[in-house]
C-alpha positions as CSV (number, residue, x, y, z in Angstrom):
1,X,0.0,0.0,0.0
2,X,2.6,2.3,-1.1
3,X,3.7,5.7,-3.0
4,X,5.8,5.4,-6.4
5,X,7.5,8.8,-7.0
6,X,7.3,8.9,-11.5
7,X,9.3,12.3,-11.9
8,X,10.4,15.0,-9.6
9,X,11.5,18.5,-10.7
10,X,12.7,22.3,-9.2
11,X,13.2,25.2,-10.3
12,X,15.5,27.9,-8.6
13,X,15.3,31.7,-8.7
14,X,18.5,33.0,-10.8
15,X,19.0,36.0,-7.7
16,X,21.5,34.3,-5.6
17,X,21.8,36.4,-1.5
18,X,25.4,35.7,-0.5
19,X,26.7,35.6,3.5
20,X,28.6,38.6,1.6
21,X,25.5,40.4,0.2
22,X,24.1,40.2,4.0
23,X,26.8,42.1,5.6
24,X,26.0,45.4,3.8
25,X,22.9,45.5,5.3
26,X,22.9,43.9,8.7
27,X,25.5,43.2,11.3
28,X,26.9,39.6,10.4
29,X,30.1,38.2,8.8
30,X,30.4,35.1,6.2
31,X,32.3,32.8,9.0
32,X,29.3,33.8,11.8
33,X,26.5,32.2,9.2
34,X,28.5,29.2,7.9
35,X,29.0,27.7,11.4
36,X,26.0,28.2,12.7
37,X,24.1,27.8,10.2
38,X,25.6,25.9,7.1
39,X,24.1,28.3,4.5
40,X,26.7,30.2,1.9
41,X,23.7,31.4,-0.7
42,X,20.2,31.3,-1.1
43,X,18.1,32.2,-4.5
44,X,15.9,35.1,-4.0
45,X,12.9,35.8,-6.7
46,X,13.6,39.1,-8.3
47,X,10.3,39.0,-9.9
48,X,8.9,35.5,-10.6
49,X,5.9,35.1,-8.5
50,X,5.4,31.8,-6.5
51,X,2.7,30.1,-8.8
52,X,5.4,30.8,-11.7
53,X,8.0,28.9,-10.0
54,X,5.8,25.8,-9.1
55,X,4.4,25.5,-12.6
56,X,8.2,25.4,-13.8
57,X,9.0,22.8,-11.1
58,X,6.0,20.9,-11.9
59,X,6.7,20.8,-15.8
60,X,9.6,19.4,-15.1
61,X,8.3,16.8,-12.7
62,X,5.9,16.0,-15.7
63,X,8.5,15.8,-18.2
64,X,11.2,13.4,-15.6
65,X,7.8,11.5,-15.1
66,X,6.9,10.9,-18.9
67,X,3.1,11.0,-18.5
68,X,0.7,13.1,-20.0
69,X,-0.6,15.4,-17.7
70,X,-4.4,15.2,-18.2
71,X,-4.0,12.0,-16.6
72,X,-3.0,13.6,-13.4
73,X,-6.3,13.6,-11.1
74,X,-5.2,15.9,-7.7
75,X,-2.8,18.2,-7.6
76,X,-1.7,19.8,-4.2
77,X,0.6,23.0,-3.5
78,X,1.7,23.6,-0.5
79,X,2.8,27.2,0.3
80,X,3.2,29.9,3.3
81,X,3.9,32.9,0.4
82,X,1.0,32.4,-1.8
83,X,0.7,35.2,-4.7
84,X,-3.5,35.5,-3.7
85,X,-6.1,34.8,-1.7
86,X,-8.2,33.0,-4.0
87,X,-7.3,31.4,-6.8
88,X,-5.3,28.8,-5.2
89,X,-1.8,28.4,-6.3
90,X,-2.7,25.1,-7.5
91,X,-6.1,25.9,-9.9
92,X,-3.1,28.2,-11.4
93,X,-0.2,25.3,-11.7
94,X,-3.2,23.4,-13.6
95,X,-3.7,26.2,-15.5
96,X,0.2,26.3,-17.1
97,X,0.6,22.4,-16.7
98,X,-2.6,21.5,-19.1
99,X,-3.7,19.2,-16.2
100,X,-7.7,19.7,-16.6
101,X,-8.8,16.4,-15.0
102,X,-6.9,17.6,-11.8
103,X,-9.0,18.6,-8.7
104,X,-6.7,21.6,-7.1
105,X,-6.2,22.3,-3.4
106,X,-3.7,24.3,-1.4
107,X,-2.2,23.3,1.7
108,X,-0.6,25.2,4.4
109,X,1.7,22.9,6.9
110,X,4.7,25.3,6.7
111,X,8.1,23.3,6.1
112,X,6.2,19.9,6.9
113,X,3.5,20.8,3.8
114,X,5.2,18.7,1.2
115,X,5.2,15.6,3.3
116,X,1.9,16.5,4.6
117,X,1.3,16.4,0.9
118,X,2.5,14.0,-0.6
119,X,0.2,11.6,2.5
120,X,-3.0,13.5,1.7
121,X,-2.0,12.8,-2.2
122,X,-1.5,8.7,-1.2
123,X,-4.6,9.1,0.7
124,X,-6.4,10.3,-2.5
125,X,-4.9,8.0,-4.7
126,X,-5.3,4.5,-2.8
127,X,-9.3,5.5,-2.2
128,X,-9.9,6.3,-6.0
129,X,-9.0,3.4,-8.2
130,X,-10.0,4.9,-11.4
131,X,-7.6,7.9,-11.0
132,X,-3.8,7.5,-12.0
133,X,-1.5,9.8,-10.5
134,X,-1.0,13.1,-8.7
135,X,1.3,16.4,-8.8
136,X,2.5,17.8,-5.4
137,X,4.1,21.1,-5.8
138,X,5.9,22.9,-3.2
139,X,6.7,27.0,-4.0
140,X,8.0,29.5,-1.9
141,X,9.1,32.7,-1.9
142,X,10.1,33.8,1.6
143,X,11.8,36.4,0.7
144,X,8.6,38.3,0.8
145,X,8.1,37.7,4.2
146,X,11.5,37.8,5.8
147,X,12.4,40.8,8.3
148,X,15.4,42.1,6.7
149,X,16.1,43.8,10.1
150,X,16.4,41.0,12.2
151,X,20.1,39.6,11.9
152,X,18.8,36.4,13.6
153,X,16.3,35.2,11.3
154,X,16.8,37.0,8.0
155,X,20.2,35.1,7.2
156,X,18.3,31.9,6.7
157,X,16.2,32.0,3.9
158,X,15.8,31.7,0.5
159,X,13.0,30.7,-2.3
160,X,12.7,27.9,-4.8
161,X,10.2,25.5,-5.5
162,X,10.0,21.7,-6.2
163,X,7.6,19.0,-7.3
164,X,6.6,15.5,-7.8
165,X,4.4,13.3,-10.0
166,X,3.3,10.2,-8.0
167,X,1.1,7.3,-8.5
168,X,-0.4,4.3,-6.1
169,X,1.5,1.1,-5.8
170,X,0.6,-1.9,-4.5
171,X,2.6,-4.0,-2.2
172,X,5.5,-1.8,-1.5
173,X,7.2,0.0,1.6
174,X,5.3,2.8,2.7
175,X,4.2,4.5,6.1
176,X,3.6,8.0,7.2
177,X,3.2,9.9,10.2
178,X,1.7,13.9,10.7
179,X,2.1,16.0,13.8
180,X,1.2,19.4,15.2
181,X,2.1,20.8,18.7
182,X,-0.4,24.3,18.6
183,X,0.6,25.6,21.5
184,X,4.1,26.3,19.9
185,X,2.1,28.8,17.1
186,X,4.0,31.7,18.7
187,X,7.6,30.9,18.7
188,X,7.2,31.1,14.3
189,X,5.0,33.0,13.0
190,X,4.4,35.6,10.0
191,X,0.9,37.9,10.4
192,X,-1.2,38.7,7.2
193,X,-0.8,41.4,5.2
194,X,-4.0,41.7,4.7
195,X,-5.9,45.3,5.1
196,X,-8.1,45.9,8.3
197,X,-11.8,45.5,8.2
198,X,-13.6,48.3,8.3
199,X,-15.6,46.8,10.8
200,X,-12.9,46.4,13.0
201,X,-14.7,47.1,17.1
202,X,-11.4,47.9,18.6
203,X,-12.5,46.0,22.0
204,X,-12.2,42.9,20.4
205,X,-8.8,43.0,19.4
206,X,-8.0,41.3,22.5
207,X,-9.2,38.8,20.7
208,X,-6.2,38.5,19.3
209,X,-3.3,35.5,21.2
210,X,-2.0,37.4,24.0
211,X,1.0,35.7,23.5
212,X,1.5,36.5,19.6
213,X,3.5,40.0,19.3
214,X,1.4,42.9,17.1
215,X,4.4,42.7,14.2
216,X,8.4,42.3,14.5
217,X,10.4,45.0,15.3
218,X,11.4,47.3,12.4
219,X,10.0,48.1,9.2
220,X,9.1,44.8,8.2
221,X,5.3,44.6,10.1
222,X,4.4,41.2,8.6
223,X,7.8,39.6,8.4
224,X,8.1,36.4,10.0
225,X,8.9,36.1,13.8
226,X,11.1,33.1,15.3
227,X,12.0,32.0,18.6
228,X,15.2,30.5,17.6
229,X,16.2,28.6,21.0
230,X,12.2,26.9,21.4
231,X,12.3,26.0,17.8
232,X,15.6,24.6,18.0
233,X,14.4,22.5,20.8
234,X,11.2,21.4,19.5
235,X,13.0,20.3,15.9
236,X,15.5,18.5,17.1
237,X,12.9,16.2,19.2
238,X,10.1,16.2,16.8
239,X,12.0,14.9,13.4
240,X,13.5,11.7,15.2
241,X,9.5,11.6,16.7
242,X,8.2,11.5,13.2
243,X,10.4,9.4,11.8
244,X,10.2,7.2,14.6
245,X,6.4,7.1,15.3
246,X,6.8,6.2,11.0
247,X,8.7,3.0,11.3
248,X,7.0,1.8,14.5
249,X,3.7,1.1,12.4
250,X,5.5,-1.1,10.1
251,X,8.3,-2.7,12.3
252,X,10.8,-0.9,9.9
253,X,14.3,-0.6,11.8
254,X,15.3,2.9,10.8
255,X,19.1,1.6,10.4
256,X,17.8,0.1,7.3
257,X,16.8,3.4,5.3
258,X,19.3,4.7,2.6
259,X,19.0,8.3,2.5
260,X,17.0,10.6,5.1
261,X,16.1,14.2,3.2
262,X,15.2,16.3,5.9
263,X,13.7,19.7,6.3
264,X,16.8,22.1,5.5
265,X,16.7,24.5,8.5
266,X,19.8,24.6,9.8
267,X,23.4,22.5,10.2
268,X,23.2,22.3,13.5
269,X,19.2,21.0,14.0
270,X,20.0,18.4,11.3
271,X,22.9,17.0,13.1
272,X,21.6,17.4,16.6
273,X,18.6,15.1,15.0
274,X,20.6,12.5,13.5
275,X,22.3,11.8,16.3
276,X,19.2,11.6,18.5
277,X,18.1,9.0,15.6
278,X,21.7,7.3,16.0
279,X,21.9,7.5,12.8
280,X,25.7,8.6,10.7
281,X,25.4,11.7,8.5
282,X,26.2,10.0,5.8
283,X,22.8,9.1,5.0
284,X,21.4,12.3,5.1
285,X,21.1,14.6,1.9
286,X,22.4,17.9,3.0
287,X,22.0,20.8,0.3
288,X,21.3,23.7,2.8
289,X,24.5,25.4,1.5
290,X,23.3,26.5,-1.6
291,X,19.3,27.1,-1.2
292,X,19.3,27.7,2.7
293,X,16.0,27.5,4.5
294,X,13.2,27.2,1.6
295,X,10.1,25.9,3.8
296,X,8.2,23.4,2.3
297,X,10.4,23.7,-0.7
298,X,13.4,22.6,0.8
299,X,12.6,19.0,1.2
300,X,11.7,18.4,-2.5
301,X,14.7,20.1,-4.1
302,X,17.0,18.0,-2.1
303,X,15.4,15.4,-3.2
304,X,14.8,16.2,-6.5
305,X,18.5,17.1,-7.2
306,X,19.3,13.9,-5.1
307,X,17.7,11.8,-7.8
308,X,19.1,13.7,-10.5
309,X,22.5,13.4,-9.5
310,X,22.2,9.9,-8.6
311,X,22.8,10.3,-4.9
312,X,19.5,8.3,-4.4
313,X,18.8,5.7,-6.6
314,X,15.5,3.2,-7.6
315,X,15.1,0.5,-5.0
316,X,16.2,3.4,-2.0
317,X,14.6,3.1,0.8
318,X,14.5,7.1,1.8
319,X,12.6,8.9,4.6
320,X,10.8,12.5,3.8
321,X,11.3,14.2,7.5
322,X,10.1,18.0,8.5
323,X,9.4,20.6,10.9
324,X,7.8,23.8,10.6
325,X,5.7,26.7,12.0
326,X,2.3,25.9,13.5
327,X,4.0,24.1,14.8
328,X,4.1,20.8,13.0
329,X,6.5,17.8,12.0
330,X,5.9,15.0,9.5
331,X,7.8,11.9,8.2
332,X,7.4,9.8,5.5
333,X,9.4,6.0,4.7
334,X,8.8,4.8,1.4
335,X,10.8,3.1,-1.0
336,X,12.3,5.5,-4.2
């Protein structure tokens, strides 16, 4: 009762936001970022918006996958930075992908979205025989919502987007596991920039989480907010969780995986969690130098240019693993 992964594809901004680049705006040095974070670069969008980056990701997901895309029957994006409202960044991706059986939905599990999306797309695809396969797409473009003024936060992210064409298979390794720890919300956190009503009765603003802060300091008021210490902690306990809680439904000893892609957040949370896994580094697909932290994006380009540069092969047994604001944590063990 498992998930076969046909084609996966990215696409990466062509602005690139060096250590260097950072240092003429905030206080911070090249050495400072490397060590404690493992990030050199990260693409920035210098125009594309975020549905335009999934629908190139997802072409070429199509393409690796060698289907035709009116056969796909769900496709899922999972975003923080969408470009509206309503549509949903997905009715827009099966706009530009000629995928016009598809039924479109957007999800919003921050970092953990694409695993959280590519479950709810095996989900879909084991309880409707009749359809054949479906497109997750992960886009973001955090740039848009990063505080350029906090020298904490604003060092770790970038944009890109990734996807993948999947299809039900019988009869092979598979087994997920979702999370979400709510009371955690305020330690990461990005308000709307949406205007005020104008039926706003200012008594009931203390409606409002007391413990949610009006906007960050500066002159970004809906950049995103982190408690680096409390999400630090919670990360590096709720990825071995996941991943755990994952192989405990199917008696799977985690020794056995090949590769782990997790979330790329930071060095230091990846290592902390592999070695509360006991498992070596060497099984973990680490691209966090070039793309730093991408939410729900980063997981699908690692592995998207794992498989293209043959660091994970067919027959792999691999495990999808992620945190993220909300807050929430995911893992996935299948077989590539």
């Amino acid at each position: 009762m498992g998930l076969h992964i046909l084609g996966t594809g990215s696409f990466k901004p062509d602005g690139m936001l060096t250590n260097e680049d950072l240092t003429k705006f905030i206080e911070t040095n090249d050495e400072w970022i490397r060590t404690r974070t493992g990030i050199s670069v990260r693409h920035v969008a210098t125009g594309e918006p975020t549905w335009y980056m999934g629908a190139e990701a997802a072409k070429s997901a199509i393409d690796a996958a060698g289907i035709d895309p009116v056969e796909i029957a769900l496709i899922i994006d999972t975003t923080i930075t969408q470009d509206y409202c309503t549509p949903s960044m997905s009715c827009i991706i099966q706009r530009e992908t000629g995928a016009v059986n598809a039924a479109c939905f957007d999800l919003n599990a921050a970092c953990s979205g694409f695993v959280y999306a590519m479950d709810m797309a095996h989900r879909f695809l084991k309880t409707e025989p009749d359809s054949k396969y479906a497109l997750v797409i992960a886009n973001e473009q955090l740039s848009r919502i990063t505080n350029y003024e906090d020298r904490s936060s604003c060092i770790l992210f970038g944009d890109g987007a990734a996807a993948a064409v999947v299809e039900y298979k019988e009869d092979t390794l598979y087994s997920s596991h979702l999370g979400a720890d709510g009371t955690g919300a305020k330690y990461l956190f990005a308000k709307s920039a949406l205007p005020d009503s104008p039926f706003v009765d200012e008594e009931k603003l203390s409606y409002e989480w007391h413990d949610f802060s009006s906007a960050p300091e500066g002159s970004y008021p809906h950049g995103m907010k982190q408690d680096g210490k409390e999400v630090y902690r919670f990360a590096t306990h709720a990825m071995p969780k996941a991943a755990k809680a994952a192989a405990d439904k199917i008696g799977f000893e985690l020794s056995s995986l090949d590769k782990i892609v997790p979330h790329q957040a930071n060095i230091r949370i990846i290592e902390t969690a592999m070695k509360n896994l006991k498992l070596p580094m060497e099984k973990v697909v680490v691209n966090i130098k070039q793309h730093g932290n991408t939410s729900s994006a980063s997981i699908p380009i690692a592995l998207d240019e794992a498989v293209r540069s043959g660091e994970i092969k067919r027959g792999d047994k691999i495990c999808l693993v992620g945190f993220g604001a909300g807050l929430t944590y995911a893992a996935i063990i299948m077989e590539y």
